[in-house]
C-alpha positions in Angstrom: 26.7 33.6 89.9 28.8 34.5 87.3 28.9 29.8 79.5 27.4 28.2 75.4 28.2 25.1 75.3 30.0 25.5 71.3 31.4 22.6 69.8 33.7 20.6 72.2 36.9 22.0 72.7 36.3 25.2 70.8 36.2 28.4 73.4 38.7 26.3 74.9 41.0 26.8 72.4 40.9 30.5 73.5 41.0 30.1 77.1 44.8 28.2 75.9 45.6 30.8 73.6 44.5 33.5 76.4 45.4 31.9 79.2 49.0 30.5 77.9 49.8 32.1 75.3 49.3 35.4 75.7 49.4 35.7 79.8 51.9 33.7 80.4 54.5 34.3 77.2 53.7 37.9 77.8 54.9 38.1 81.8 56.4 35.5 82.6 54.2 34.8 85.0 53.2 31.3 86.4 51.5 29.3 89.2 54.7 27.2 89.3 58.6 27.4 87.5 57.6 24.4 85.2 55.0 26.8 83.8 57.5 29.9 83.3 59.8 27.7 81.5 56.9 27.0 79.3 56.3 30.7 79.1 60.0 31.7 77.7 59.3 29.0 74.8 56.4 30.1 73.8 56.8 33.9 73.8 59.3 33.6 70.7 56.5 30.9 69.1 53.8 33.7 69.5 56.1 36.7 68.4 56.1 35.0 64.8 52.9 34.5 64.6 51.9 38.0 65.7 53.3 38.8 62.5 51.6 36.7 60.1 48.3 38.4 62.2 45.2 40.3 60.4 43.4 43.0 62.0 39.7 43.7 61.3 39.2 47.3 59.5 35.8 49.5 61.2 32.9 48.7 59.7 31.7 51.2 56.4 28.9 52.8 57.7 25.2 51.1 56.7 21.7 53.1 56.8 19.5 52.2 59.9 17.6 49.5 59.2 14.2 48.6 61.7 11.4 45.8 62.2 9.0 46.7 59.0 6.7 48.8 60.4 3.7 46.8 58.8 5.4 43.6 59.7 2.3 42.5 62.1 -0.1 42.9 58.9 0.0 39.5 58.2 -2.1 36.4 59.4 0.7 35.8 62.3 0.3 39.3 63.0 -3.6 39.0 63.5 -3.1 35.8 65.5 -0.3 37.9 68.4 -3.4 40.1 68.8 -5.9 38.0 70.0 -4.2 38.3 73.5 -7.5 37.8 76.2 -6.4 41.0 78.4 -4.0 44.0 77.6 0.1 43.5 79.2 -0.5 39.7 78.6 1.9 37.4 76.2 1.2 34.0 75.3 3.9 31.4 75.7 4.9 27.5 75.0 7.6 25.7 76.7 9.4 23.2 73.6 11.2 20.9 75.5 11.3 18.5 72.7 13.9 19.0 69.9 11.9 17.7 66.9 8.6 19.9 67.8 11.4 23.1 68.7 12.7 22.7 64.9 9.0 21.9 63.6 8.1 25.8 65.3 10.9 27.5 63.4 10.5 26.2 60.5 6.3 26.3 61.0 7.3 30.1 61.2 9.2 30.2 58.3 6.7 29.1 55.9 4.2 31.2 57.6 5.6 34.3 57.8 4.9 37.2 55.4 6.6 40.4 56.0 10.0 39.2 58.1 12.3 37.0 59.5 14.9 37.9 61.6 17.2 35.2 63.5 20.0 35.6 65.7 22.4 32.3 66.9 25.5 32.0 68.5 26.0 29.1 66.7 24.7 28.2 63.4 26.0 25.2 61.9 25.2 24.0 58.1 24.7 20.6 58.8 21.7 18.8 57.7 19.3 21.1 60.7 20.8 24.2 59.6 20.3 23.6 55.9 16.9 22.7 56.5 16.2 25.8 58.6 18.2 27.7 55.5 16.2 26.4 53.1 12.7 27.6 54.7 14.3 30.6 54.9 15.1 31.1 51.4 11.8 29.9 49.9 10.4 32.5 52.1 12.5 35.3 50.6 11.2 33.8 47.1 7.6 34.6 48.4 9.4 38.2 49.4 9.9 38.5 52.9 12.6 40.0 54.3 14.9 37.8 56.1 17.5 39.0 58.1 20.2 36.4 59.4 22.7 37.7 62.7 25.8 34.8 63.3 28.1 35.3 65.8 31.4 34.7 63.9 33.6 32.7 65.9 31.9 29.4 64.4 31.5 30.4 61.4 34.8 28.4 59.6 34.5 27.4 56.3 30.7 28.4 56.1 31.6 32.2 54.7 31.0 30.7 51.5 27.8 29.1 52.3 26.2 31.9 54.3 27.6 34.3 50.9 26.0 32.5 48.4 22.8 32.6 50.7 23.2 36.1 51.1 23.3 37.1 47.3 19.0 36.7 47.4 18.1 39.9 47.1 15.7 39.5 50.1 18.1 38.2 52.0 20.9 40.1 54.1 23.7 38.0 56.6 25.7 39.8 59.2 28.1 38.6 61.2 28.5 40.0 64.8 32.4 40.8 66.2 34.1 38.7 63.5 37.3 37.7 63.4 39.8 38.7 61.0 41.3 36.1 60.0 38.6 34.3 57.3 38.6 30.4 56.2 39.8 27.4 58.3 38.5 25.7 61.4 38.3 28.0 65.2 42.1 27.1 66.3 43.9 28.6 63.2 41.8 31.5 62.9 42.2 32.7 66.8 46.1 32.0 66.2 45.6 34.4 62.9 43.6 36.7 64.7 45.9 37.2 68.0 46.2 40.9 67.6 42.7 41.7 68.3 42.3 38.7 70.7 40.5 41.0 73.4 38.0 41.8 71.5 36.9 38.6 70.0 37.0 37.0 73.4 33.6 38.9 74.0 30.9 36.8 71.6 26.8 37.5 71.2 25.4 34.0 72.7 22.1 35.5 71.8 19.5 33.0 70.2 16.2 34.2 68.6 14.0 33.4 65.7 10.8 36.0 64.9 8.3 36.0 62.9 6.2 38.8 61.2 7.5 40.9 64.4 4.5 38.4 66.2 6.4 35.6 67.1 9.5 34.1 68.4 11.5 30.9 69.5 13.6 31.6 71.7 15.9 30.1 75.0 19.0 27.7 74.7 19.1 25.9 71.3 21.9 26.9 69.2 21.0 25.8 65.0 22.8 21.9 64.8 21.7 18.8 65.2 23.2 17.9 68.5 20.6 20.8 69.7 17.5 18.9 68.4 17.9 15.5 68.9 19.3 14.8 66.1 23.5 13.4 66.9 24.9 10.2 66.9 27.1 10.6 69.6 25.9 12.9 72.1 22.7 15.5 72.3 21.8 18.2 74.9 18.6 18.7 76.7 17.7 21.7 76.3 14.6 24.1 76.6 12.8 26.8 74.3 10.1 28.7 74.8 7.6 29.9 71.7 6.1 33.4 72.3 3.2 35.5 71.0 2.4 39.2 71.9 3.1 42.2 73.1 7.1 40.7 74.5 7.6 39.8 70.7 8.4 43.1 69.8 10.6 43.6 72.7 12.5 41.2 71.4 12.5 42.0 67.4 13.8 45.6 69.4 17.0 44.1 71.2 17.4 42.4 67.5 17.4 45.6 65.6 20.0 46.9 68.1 22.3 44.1 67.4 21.5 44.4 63.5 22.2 48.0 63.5 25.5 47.9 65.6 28.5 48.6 64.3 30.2 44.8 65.7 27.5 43.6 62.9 29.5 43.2 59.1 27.6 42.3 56.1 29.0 38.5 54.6 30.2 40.1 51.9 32.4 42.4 53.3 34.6 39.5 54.6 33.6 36.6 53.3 36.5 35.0 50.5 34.4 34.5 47.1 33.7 30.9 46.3 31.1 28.6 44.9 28.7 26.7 47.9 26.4 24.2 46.5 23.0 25.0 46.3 20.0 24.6 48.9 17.8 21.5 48.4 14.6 21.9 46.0 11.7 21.3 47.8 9.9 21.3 51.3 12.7 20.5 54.6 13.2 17.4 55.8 11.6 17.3 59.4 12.8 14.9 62.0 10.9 12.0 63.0 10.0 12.5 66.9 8.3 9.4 66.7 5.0 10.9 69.1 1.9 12.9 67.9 2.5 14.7 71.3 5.4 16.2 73.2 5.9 15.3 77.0 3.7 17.9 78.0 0.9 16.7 75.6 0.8 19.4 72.7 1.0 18.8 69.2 3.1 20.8 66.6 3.0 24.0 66.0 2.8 23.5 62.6 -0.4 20.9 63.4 -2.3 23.7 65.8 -1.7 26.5 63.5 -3.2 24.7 60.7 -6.3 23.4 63.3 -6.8 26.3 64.8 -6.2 28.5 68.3 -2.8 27.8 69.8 -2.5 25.9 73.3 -1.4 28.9 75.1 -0.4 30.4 78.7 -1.6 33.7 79.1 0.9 35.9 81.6 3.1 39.3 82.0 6.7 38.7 80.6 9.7 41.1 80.2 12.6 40.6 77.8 16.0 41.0 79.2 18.5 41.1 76.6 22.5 42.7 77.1 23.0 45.9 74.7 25.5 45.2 71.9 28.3 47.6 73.1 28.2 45.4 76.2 31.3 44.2 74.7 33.4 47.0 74.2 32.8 48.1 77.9 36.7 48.5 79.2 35.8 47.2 82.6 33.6 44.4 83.7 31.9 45.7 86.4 30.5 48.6 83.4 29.6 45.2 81.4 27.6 43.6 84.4 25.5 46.9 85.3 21.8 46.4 83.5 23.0 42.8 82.0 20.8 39.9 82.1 22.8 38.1 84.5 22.3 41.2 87.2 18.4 41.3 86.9 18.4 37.2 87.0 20.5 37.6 90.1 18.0 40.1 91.1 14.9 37.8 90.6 17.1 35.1 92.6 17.8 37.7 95.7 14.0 38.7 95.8 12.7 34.8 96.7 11.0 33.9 99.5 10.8 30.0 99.4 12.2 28.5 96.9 15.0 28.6 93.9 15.6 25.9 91.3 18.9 26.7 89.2 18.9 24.9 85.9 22.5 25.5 84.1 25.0 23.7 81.9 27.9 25.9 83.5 28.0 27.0 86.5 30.6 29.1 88.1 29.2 30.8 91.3 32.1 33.0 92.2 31.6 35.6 95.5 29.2 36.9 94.3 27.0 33.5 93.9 28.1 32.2 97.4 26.7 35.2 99.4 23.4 35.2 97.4 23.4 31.3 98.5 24.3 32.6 101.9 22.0 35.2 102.1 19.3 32.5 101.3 20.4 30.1 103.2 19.9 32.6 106.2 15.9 33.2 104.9 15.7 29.9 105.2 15.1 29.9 101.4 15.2 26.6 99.9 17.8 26.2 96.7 18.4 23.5 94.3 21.1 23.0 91.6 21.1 21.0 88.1 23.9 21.1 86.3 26.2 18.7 84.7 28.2 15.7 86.0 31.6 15.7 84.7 30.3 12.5 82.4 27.9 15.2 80.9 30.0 18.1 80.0 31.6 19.3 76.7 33.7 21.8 78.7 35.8 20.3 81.2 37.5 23.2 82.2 34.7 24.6 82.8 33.6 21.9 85.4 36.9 22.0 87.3 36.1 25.4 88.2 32.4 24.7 89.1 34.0 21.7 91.2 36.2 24.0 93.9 32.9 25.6 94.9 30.9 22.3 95.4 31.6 21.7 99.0 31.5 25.3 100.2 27.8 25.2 98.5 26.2 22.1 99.7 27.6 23.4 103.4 25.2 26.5 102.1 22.5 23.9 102.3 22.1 24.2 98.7 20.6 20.8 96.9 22.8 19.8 94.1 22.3 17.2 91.5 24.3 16.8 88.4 23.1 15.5 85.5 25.1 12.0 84.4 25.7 11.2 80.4 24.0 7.8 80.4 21.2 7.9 83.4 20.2 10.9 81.5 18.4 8.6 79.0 16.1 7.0 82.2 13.9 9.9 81.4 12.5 9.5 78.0 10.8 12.6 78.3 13.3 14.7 77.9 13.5 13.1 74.3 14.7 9.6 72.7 18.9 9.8 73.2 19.2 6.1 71.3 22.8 5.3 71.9 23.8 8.7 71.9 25.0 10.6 75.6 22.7 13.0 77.4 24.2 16.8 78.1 22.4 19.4 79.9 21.7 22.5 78.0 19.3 24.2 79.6 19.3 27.9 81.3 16.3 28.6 83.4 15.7 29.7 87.0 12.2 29.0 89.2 11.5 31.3 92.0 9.2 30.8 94.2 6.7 28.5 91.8 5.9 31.7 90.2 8.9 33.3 88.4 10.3 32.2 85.4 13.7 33.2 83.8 14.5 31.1 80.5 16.9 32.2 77.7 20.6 32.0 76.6 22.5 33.0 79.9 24.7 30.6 82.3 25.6 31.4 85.7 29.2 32.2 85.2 31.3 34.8 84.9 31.2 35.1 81.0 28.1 35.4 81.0 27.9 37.8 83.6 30.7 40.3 81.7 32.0 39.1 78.6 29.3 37.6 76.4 25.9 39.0 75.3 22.7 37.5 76.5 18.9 37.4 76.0 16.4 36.1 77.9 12.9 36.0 79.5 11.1 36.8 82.3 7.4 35.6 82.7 5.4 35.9 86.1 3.0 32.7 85.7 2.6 29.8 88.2 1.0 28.1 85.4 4.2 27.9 83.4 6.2 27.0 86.4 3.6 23.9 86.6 3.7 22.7 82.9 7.9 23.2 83.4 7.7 21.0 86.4 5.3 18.5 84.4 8.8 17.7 83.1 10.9 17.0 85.9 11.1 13.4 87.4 10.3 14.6 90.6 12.2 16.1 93.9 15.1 14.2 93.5 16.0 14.1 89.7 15.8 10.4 88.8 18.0 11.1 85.7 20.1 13.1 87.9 23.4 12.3 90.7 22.8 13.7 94.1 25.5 14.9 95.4 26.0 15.3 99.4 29.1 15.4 102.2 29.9 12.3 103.6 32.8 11.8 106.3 35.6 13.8 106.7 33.8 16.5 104.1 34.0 13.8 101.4 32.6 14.8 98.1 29.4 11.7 97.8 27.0 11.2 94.3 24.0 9.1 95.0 22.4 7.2 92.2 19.2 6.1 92.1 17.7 3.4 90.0 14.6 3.3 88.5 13.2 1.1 91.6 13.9 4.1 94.1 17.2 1.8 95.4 20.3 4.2 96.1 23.5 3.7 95.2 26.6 5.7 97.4 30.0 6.5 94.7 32.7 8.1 96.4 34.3 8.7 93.2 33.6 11.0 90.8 32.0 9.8 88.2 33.5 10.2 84.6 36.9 11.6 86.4 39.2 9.7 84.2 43.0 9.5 84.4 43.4 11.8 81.3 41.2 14.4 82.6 42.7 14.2 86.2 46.3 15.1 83.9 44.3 18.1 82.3 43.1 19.6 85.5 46.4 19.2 86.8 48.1 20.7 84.2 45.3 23.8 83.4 43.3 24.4 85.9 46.3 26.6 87.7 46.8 28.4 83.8 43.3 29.7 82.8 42.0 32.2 84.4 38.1 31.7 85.5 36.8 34.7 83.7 38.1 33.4 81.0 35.9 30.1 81.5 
């Protein structure tokens, strides 16, 4: 089982540049003649801009910089070790986006000694400003923040994340930039060609620690379709808050990724120029409009300020991919030890039962014989993922799509997650008007096993990306998690089976338990029948 859901339309701007432009001007080579015509014009179109490329110089060397060795000498520090038995870790699921935002920024203005974050994505919109400003009034009270961006989003932010930077407490890195600086994703991958290889591998790593005591971490990106908080369309999506001894695996992987030499300092490529200063005062938190969240707990910030935290005690293991995962020549080099192999590995070892939770999912071979191989064991597996309504990456879907029949013939249950029933179940959080997108990464074996963090089930993850993520041996977790779902068959979900003739069937139910049989795909539109047509023979599916 071999993707971040970025902005819509953004990785897929490389997936045309890698796919068209460069494979196909390069050799020539296409699935059909109409496609090696295209090829001849755009080989002279990408020759000239070749030459208006930039490369990216090495990094100047930078001294080694760790997790404060006195960074657990703090109140947060005392409070990760109270643990009730040694090897234990306390954890929190934060399904809801308001009370996920209300824990980072709880552990902003709490912490004392550090603050280190690394996103995929950080956008400076009105949640990333806020989480930005509690940030910098914590380096005024003279902790150390360190800030880690993968730089493919970055844009027109340089300035921002500069002028952030210049605190003296405050240092910014970005990881595998590009080097072409300034101007939205499209124009800078076209400036950037050259080195195209190498930025096509990006750190989809998301963490946020405190005092080296606690963390946030799992699938939320920093912008306000993440929390809740978009007009138009907002993804559900799952953190998890952590306390003990796993925290300082994780500030670890962070100070490998800070240390690498993929991670530049802002201000050795960002172009000088004024950004308008943070707002005065404390952030502006988002109304969730409940004391509670759907599994019953307050804030964060409420319970920290009441007293003990509503915690489940259990063993957990952080996974995370090492930062020269990306400059492995060959992907098999980049799947050995990589969070996708020991996820696969918790998978293999199940006895009864697998629930897959993922945005993107592109099983390849490898997927299909560990479905197989389960399918034999009579081990019982279950799919969520998105409906083609749902997703922000169509391409991506097409892909997932050729494998949907040869799965449910695996006996695998598969349900996909529609844009607009997705707002029957309110606890997953209050949509308004706005679509519903899964977001989530997790995996349930066996009511025991947990795996949550940043990783799909797709090839990119699996070999061109970095990952982190969690591994927590606790039935009691697995409960609260499935406190959340709407029960076995996904109310807020299409069910998806083989009718006649190995027809592709989604069955919606309503909220009386009445089923209604589509033989259509939902949200398959004439314009995106015309893109499949016309890209899903270009782009290769690693490059998905």
């Amino acid at each position: 089982m071999f993707r971040e859901a970025p902005p819509a339309g953004a990785l897929a701007h490389i997936r045309a540049l890698a796919g068209v432009g460069v494979e196909l001007a390069v050799t020539g080579i296409g699935p059909v003649p109409a496609m090696r015509t295209l090829a001849r014009w755009l080989l002279p179109l990408f020759a000239l801009l070749v030459q208006a490329c930039t490369s990216l110089a090495p990094r100047a060397p930078l001294p080694y910089e760790a997790t404060l060795p006195d960074a657990r000498d703090s109140p947060l520090g005392r409070l990760a070790q109270q643990v009730p038995a040694a090897g234990l870790s306390g954890f929190r699921l934060l399904p809801d986006g308001a009370f996920a935002l209300d824990a980072r920024l709880v552990l902003a203005q709490r912490a004392e000694r550090t603050l280190d974050l690394q996103y995929y994505l950080f956008r400076c919109d009105a949640i990333g400003l806020a989480v930005l400003q509690a940030l910098a009034q914590a380096a005024e009270r003279g902790v150390r923040v360190r800030l880690l961006v993968d730089d493919l989003h970055v844009d027109d932010d340089d300035a921002r994340f500069a002028a952030f930077a210049a605190h003296p407490n405050v240092q910014v890195r970005l990881f595998n930039p590009l080097p072409a600086r300034g101007g939205g994703v499209l124009s800078r991958l076209v400036r950037s060609l050259p080195e195209l290889r190498r930025i096509n591998h990006r750190m989809h790593n998301k963490l946020f620690i405190a005092d080296d005591s606690l963390s946030v971490s799992g699938g939320r990106n920093i912008g306000r379709e993440y929390f809740m908080q978009d007009a138009d369309a907002n993804f559900i999506d799952m953190d998890i808050l952590a306390l003990g001894p796993v925290v300082r695996e994780q500030s670890a992987s962070f100070d490998r990724y800070w240390n690498s030499e993929h991670a530049y300092p802002i201000g050795a490529l960002a172009r000088t120029a004024p950004a308008a200063p943070l707002p005065a005062g404390p952030a502006a938190l988002p109304d969730p409009g409940h004391a509670q969240d759907a599994l019953g707990r307050a804030r964060l910030s409420q319970e920290l300020a009441a007293g003990p935290l509503d915690l489940i005690w259990a063993p957990g293991r952080v996974v995370a991919d090492l930062p020269d995962k990306i400059a492995r020549p060959e992907s098999a080099q980049r799947f050995a030890d990589s969070v996708t192999e020991h996820t696969l590995d918790l998978v293999r070892g199940a006895q009864r039962r697998v629930l897959i939770i993922c945005p993107y999912f592109i099983p390849g071979k490898v997927g299909l014989d560990i479905m197989r191989d389960a399918q034999r064991r009579q081990v019982r597996t279950t799919l969520l993922t998105n409906a083609l309504g749902a997703t922000d990456e169509a391409l991506v879907h097409f892909a997932y799509a050729g494998y949907r029949r040869e799965v449910l013939r695996l006996g695998v249950e598969v349900y996909e997650l529609g844009p607009d029933i997705a707002r029957r179940l309110r606890k997953l959080g209050n949509f308004g008007r706005s679509q519903g997108r899964l977001h989530a990464k997790m995996a349930i074996v066996d009511e025991t096993q947990m795996f949550i963090g940043s990783m799909n089930m797709d090839e990119r993850s699996a070999s061109v990306n970095t990952e982190v993520g969690l591994l927590i041996d606790s039935p009691a977790l697995v409960r609260d998690f499935r406190r959340l779902m709407d029960g076995e068959h996904f109310r807020s979900a299409y069910r998806l089976r083989l009718g006649e003739n190995d027809r592709l069937q989604w069955i919606d139910r309503d909220d009386d338990g009445r089923e209604e049989v589509l033989d259509a795909e939902p949200g398959l539109h004439p314009w995106l029948r015309l893109k499949r047509w016309l890209l899903t023979p270009i782009v290769p599916e690693d490059l998905l």
